[in-house]
N, C-alpha and C positions, 0 to 999 in steps of 0.2 A: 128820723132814721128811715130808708130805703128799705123797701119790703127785703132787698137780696140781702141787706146787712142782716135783717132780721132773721130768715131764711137758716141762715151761716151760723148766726147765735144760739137755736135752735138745735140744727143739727150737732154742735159741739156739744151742748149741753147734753142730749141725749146718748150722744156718744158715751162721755165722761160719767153717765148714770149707769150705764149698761156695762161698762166695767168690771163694778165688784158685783154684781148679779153674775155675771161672766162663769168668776173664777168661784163663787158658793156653790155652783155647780156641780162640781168636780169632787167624785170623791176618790178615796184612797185605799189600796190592799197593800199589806206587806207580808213578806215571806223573808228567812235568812236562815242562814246553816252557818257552818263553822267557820264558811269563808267571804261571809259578807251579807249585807243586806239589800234586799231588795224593794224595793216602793214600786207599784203601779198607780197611775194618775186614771181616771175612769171618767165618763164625760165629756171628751171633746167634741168639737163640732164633725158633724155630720157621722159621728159614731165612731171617735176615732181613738186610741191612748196613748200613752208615755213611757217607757220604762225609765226609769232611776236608780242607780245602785251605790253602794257604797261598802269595795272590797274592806275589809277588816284591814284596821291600822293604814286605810287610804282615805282618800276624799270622794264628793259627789261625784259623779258624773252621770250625765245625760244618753244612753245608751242610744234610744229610738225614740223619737215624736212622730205624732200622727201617724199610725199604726192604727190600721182597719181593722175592727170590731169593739166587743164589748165584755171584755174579762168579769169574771164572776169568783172564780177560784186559784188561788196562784200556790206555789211550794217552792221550794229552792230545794238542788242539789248541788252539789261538787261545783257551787261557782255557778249553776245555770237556774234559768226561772224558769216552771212547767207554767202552764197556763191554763185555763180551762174555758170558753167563753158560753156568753146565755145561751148560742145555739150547738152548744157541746163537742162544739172541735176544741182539736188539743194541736199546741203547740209548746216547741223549745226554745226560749232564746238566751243567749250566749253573752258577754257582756263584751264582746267584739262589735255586735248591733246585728243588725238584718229582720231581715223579713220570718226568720224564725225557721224550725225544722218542724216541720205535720207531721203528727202522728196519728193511730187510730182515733176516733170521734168518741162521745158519749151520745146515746140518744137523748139528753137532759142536762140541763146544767148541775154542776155537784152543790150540796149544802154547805161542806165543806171539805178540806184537802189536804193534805201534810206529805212531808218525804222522809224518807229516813231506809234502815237497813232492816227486814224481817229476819229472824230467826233462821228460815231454813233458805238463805240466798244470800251470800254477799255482795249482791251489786246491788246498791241503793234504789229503791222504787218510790211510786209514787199511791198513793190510797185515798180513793173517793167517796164522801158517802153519799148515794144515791138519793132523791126522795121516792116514796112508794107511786108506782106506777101501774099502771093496769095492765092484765094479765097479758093481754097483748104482747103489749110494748116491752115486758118486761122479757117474755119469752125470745124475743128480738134483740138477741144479744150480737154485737158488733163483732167479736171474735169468738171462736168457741171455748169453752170453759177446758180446764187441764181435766177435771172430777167435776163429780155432779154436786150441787147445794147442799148443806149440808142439811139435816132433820131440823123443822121447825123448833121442836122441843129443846135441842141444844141454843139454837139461836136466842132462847129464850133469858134474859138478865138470870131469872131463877127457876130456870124450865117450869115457868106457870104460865096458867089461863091465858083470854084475852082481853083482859084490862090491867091498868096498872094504874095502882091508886085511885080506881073506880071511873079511870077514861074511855074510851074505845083506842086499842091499838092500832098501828100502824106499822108496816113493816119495812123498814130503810135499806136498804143493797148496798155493802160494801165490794168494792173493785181495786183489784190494781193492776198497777201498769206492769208489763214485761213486756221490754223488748218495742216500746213502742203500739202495744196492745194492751186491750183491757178485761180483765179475767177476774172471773166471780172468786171472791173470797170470804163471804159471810153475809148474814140476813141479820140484821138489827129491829126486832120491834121495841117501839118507842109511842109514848101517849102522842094522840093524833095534835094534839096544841102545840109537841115539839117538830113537827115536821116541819114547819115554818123555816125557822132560824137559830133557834134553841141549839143546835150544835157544834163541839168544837174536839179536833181532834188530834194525835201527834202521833208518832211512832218511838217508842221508847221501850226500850231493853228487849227490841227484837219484837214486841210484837205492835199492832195498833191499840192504840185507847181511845175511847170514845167520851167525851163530859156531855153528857143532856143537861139540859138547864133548865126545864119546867117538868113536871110542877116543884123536882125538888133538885138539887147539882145530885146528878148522879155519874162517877166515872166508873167508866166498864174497861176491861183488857179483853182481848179474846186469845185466848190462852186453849190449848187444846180442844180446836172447835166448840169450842163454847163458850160466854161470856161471863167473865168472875168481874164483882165489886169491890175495886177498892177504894177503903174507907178514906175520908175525904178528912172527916175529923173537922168543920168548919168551926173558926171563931165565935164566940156569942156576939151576939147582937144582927142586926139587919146585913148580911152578906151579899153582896152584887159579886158576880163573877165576870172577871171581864175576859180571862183568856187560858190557853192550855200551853204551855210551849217545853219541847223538849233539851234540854241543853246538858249534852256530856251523858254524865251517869247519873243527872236527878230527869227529873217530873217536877214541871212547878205550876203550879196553878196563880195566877193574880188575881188578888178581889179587893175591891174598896170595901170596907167596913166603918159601919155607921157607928160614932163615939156617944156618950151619954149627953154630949154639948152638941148634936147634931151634927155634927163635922163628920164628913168620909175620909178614911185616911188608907193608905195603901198598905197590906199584906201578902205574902206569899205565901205559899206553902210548897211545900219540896218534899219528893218520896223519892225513895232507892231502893232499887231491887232489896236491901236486907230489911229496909223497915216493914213496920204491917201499919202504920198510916203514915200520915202526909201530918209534920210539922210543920207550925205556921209562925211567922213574927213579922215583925213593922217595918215594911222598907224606910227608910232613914235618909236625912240629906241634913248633911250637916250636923248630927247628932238628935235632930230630932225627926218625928215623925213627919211621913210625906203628906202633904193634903190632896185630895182627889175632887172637883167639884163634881157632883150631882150631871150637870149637864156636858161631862168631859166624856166622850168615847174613846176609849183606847185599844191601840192596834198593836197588840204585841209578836215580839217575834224575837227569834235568836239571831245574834250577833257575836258570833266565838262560841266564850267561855261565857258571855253576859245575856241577859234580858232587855231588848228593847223594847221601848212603847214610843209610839208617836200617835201623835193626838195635836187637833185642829184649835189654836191656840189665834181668836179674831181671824184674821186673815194670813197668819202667819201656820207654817207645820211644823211642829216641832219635835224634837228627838230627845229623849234621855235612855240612859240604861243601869241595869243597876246586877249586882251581882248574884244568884238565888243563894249562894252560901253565908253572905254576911248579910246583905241584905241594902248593902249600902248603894244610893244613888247618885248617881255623876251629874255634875250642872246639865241644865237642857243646851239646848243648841237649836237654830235655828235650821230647818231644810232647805233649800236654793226650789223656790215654787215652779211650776209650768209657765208660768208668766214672765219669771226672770229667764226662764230657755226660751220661750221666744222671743224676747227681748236680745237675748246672746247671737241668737239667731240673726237680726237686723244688723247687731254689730260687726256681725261677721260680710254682713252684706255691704254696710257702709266703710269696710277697711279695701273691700273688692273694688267699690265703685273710687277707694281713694287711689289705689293703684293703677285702675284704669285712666284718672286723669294724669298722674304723674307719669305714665305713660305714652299719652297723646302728648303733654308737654315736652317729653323728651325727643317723638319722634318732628315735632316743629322746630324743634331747637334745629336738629340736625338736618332738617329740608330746608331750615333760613340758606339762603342764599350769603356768600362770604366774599364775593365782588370777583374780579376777575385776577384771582391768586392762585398760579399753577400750584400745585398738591408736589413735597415732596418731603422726604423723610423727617422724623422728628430729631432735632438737636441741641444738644445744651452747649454752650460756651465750655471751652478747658476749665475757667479757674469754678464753675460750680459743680457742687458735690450734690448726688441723689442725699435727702434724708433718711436716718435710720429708723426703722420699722416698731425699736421704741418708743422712742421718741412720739412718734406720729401716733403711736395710742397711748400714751401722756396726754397729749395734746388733745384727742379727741373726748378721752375721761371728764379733761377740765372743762371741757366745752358744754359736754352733757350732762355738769352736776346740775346747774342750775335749771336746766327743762326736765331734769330726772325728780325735779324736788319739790316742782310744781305737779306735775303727774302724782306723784309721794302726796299732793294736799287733796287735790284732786280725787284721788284713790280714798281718804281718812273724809273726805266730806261725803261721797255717794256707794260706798262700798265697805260701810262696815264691818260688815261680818267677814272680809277678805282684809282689814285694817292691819289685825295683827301674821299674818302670811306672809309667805316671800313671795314678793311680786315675781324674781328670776325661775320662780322656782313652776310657779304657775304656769305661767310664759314657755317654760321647759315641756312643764304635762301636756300644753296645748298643741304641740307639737311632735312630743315623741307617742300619748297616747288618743291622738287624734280626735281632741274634744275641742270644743267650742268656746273660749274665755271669755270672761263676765262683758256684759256689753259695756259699761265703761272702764275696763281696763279697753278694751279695742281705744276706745273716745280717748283716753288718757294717752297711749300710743299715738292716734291722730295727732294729735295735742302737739305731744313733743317734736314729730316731726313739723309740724304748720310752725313750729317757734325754730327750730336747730336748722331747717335748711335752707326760711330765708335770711336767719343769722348770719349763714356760713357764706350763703351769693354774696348779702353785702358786705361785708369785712373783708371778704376776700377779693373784690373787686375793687373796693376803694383802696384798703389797706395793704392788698396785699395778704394777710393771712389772719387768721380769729385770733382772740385773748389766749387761748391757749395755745396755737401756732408761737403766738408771742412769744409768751413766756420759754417755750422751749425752743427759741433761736427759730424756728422754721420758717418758711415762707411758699406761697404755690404763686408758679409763673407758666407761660406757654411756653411756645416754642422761640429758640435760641433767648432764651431769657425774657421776654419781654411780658410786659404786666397783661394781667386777664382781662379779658374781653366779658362783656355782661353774659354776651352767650357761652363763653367759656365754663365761667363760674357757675352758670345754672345747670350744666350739661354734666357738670363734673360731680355736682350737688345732689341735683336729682337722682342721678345714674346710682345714687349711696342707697337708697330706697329699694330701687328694684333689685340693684344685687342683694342685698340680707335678705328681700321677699323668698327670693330663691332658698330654701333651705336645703333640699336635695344637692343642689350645688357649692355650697358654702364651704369646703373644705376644698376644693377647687378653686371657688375666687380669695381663697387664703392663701392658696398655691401664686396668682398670677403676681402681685408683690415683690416674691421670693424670686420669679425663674426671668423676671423680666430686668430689660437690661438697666432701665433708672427707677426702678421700685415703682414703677406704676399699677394700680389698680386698674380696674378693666375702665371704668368708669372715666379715668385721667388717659386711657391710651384715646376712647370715642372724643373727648374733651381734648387730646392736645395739649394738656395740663403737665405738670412735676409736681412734688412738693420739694421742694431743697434744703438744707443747711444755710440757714443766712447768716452762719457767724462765718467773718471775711468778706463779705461783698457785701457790697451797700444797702441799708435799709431802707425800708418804707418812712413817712413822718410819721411822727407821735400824732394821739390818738387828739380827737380835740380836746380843750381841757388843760393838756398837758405840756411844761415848758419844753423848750430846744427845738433843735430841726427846723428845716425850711424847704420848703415847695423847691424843686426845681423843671419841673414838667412845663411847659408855658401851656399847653391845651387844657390841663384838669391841676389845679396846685397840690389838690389831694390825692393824685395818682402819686403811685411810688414809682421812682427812678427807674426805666430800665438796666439792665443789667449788665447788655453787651456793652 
């Protein structure tokens, strides 16, 4: 073996290692409201993210890739995602895409963040909770405040002292957003262990709640400048809390709890403004209890009326949701990774670079030289007729079931989770809401066309017209009847590609058919082509194979007859 061979061995192999190290990388925020959910992908190279969304009763799509910085806290309103990054700018983004709307900064990144409507304001805001900062920095507020902070004493869970549960406290800054600005809204002290991570937060019946998580779950409302507890009410046994999420008119908390068989299994609990705690029961799939592994993180967030959770399942992300009023959970579902979008991405690039050649082929067709043959108007003989415009898409149907059908196996071997979908339907979205279609739906598209149009040059060059021309009496000829030319046939072929490329145009080259004087396609006026009626004037020979008929051409026995 050749050092270069080895060299090459080498480098693949590394390659192919570095992979799944790649995408472990990368972790994940979600945020959602009533009208959709959101995923941010966190980790790209050179510090870059992703958005993901998935409007309510729609499918994924891919909003933004490679997006410069490093998101820490996200929220969803009215259909949009707030952002928050480590170095405390704020941005909007819209599930249009772009580069996002800036608004005022944070001086620090938030602990955590949630959206929703306060009490005395009906436009939806956004609420940060600060970690403690020194007196500095804290007095260095980015906008000015409406009122001054309120009295520590109120701030207080139970206007006491400075410890709680025998910690040293710490004092956390809540803020929210108006108007693109961020304004003091409340001081949280909390045991200095929680300042970390330990928090989670939502805005529910007007005002924010706050859940600390060490040393014990404690949820706070702030309610009249000041912070009241409510009871939480947790299950026996070892309770993990994995989330706070607000949806409609409950409060639901999710927590795995540990069974007397060691098993964690999933619980909610849900509070309403009229109760005085929060009742708990067994999220459910299938009629029995969910199981939760020990080493699952979950990422919860609203989706409507429901509860999602996605959580990192191997290398796959996955989705379920479930309802806080019954409790019942929906099959998971796989997410479409950051991998598979840039994979979409190349597809999208290798359908570019297919266009491009069938491009260049079309423009050689048309610079071949055609000898020394003065140029003049196109004409058909009296006794043929243009064919009808039916017809011609019968014909074209029967053509494309069989490349439609391979694409169909194609699709069911490398695109499962898109197996049971409408492929037209997808094809449609890709189109009217300007996303990117799975890279081997693009492959499978290649496909069909690398099989249908050099199908269509040769049957219709030898023969005269395809199986499905066939069958419905048709036949394509040039000009004053006479059989196609190889460059005819490819010019008329190819040209089928770039017109449907054109979407903007498409109801236009529907139009040229109709307005033109022998039903020509644009593609058959550049070609010199027709398609005709061939019942009444002479056919092409049977197929090979097949009895009757006889050559009469003396140059090619398989040419069919001219017509004049």
């Amino acid at each position: 073996m050749t050092s270069k061979r080895l060299v090459c061995i080498v480098c693949t192999l590394l390659s192919l290692a570095a992979v799944p190290a790649w995408g472990q990388e990368r972790s994940w925020l979600s945020a959602g409201d009533a009208q959709g959910l959101w995923l941010t992908r966190v980790g790209g190279a050179d510090g870059t993210f992703d958005l993901l969304t998935r409007p309510l009763g729609g499918r994924w799509n891919w909003v933004s890739t490679e997006l410069a910085g490093v998101p820490v806290a996200v929220a969803a309103i009215g259909g949009n995602l707030h952002v928050v990054f480590q170095s405390g700018q704020y941005r909007i983004y819209s599930p249009g895409g772009g580069e996002g709307t800036p608004g005022d900064g944070l001086e620090t990144a938030p602990l955590s963040m949630c959206g929703g409507t306060l009490a005395d304001s009906s436009t939806p805001t956004v609420v940060a909770i600060l970690p403690p900062q020194k007196a500095s920095a804290t007095a260095a507020t980015t906008s000015p405040a409406p009122s001054p902070p309120p009295p520590k004493a109120k701030a207080s869970p139970k206007g006491k002292g400075e410890s709680v549960a025998g910690e040293p406290v710490v004092t956390l800054e809540v803020r929210q957003n108006v108007r693109l600005r961020w304004q003091h809204l409340a001081d949280l002290p909390v045991p200095a262990s929680t300042a970390g991570a330990g928090i989670r937060s939502a805005i529910f019946d007007g005002v924010p709640c706050v859940l600390v998580l060490d040393p014990a779950p404690k949820l706070l409302a702030w309610r009249d400048s000041a912070w009241q507890e409510l009871p939480l009410n947790p299950p026996a046994g070892h309770v993990t809390i994995l989330g706070l999420v607000a949806v409609e008119d409950r409060l639901a908390v999710l927590a795995a709890v540990e069974g007397e068989g060691g098993g964690r299994m999933l619980e909610v609990g849900t509070y309403t403004a009229k109760d005085r705690g929060f009742s708990w029961q067994a999220v459910t799939e299938n009629g029995k209890s969910s199981a939760w592994p020990a080493d699952r993180v979950a990422m919860p967030a609203r989706l409507g009326s429901r509860v999602a959770m996605v959580w990192r399942q191997g290398h796959e992300l996955m989705l379920a949701a479930f309802s806080p009023v019954t409790g019942q959970l929906e099959p998971a579902e796989a997410v479409p990774t950051d991998d598979q979008s840039s994979l979409d991405e190349l597809g999208e690039e290798v359908y570019n670079y297919f266009l491009l050649g069938v491009f260049v082929l079309v423009v050689l067709s048309l610079l071949r030289p055609r000898g020394p043959v003065p140029y003049k108007p196109f004409l058909l003989p009296p006794n043929i007729v243009p064919a009808n415009l039916g017809r011609r898409l019968l014909a074209a149907v029967i053509d494309l079931l069989p490349c439609n059908l391979v694409a169909g196996i194609w699709v069911q071997l490398f695109m499962p989770s898109y197996a049971t979908r409408d492929m037209n339907d997808l094809l449609l979205r890709a189109v009217n809401d300007k996303i990117t279609p799975p890279f081997h739906f693009v492959l499978a598209g290649i496909l069909v066309l690398m099989v249908y149009i050099p199908y269509c040059v040769v049957m219709e060059k030898r023969f005269g017209a395809t199986l499905g021309k066939r069958i419905m009496k048709l036949r394509v000829v040039g000009d004053e009847g006479q059989n196609l030319s190889i460059r005819e046939a490819m010019l008329r072929n190819l040209l089928k590609v770039l017109e449907f490329s054109w979407v903007p145009l498409l109801p236009l080259l529907f139009l040229v058919p109709l307005i033109s004087r022998n039903r020509q396609r644009l593609g058959d006026m550049l070609a010199r082509t027709v398609v005709i009626d061939s019942r009444g004037v002479p056919q092409p020979p049977p197929l090979p194979g097949q009895d009757g008929g006889s050559a009469s051409n003396e140059d090619d026995p398989s040419d069919p007859p001219p017509l004049n």
